[in-house]
C-alpha positions in Angstrom: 0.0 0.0 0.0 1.5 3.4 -0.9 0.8 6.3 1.5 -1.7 9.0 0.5 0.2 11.9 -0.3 -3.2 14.0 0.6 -3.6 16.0 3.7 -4.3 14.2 7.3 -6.7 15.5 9.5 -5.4 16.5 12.7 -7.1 13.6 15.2 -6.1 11.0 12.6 -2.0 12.1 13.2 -2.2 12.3 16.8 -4.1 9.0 16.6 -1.2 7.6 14.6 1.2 9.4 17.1 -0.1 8.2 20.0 0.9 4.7 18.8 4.3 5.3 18.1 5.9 4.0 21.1 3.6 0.9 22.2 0.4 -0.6 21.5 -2.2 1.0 23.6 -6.1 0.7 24.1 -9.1 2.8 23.3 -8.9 4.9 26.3 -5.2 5.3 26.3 -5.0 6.4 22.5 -7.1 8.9 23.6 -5.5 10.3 26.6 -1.9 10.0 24.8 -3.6 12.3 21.5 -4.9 15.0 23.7 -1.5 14.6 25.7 0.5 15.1 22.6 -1.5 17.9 20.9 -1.5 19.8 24.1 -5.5 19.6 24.9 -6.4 20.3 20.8 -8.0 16.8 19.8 -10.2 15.3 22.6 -11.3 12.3 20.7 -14.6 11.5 21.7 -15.1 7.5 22.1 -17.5 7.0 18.9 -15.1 9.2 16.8 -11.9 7.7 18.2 -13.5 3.8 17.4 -14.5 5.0 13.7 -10.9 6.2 13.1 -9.8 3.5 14.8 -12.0 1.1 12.2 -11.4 3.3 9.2 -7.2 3.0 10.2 -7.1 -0.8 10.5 -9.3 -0.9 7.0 -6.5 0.9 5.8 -3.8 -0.9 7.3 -2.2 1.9 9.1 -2.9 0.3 12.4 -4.0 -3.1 13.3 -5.5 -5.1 16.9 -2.4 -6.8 18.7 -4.3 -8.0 21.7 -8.1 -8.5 23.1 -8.7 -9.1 26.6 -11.6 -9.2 28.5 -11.6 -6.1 31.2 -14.9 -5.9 33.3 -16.7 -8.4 30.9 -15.9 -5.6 28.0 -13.8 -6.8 25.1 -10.2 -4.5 24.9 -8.5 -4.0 22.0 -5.1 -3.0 21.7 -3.9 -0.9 18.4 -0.4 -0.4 17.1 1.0 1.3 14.4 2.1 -0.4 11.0 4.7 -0.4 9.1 2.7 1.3 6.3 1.1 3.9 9.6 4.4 4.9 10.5 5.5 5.8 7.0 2.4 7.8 6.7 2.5 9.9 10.0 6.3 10.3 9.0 5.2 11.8 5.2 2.3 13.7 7.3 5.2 15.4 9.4 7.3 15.8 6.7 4.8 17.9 4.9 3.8 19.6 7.9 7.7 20.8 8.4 8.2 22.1 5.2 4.8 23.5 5.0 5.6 25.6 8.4 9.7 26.3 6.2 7.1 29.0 4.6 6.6 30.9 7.0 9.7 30.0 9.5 12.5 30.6 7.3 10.6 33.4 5.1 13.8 35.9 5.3 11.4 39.3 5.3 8.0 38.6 6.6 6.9 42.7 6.8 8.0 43.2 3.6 5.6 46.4 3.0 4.0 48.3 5.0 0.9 49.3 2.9 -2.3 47.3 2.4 -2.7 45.3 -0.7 -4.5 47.1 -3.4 -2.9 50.4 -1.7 -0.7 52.5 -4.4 2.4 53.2 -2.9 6.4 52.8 -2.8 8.1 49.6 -1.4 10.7 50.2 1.4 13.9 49.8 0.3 
């Protein structure tokens, strides 16, 4: 499978994120994605387990464990091979996306409003 070279949303890489460093459940994918986008993307449990479905149809994560917690079935995600190379192209694009504006060597360049006549400082 070749990765999409089309924009992810935002809960879908801190989805993939959270699963960088160890298979996790439900509840902990969701605590580690608002943990690593600093409070942005609070996943709420129907949208986290349709990502979550939508992900594993598209081989980006898959289930590594069940067990049986409180006579509810939990599933443990991790990232793919193929998940991986797509957060990593996602962060990529991100990075030189944000080059635009970071390295951009004169970011006041004029002074007047567009549409305004006028002379550009020197």
């Amino acid at each position: 499978m070749t990765v999409s070279s089309s924009r992810m949303r935002e809960p879908t890489y801190f989805i993939l994120a959270a699963l960088q460093d160890q298979p996790l459940h439900g509840y902990g994918i969701m605590s580690r994605a608002e943990e690593l986008s600093r409070g942005r993307v609070k996943l709420a449990t129907g949208t986290l387990y349709a990502a979550l479905d939508r992900l594993t149809g598209e081989r980006l994560v898959r289930v590594v464990d069940e067990q049986v917690v409180n006579g509810r079935a939990r599933r443990y995600y991790e990232l793919t091979a193929t998940g991986l190379e797509a957060l990593r192209a996602e962060a990529e694009r991100m990075a030189e996306a944000a080059k635009l504006v970071t390295e951009h060597p004169n970011p006041r360049r004029s002074a007047r409003r567009p549409g305004q006549p006028g002379v550009m400082p020197a």
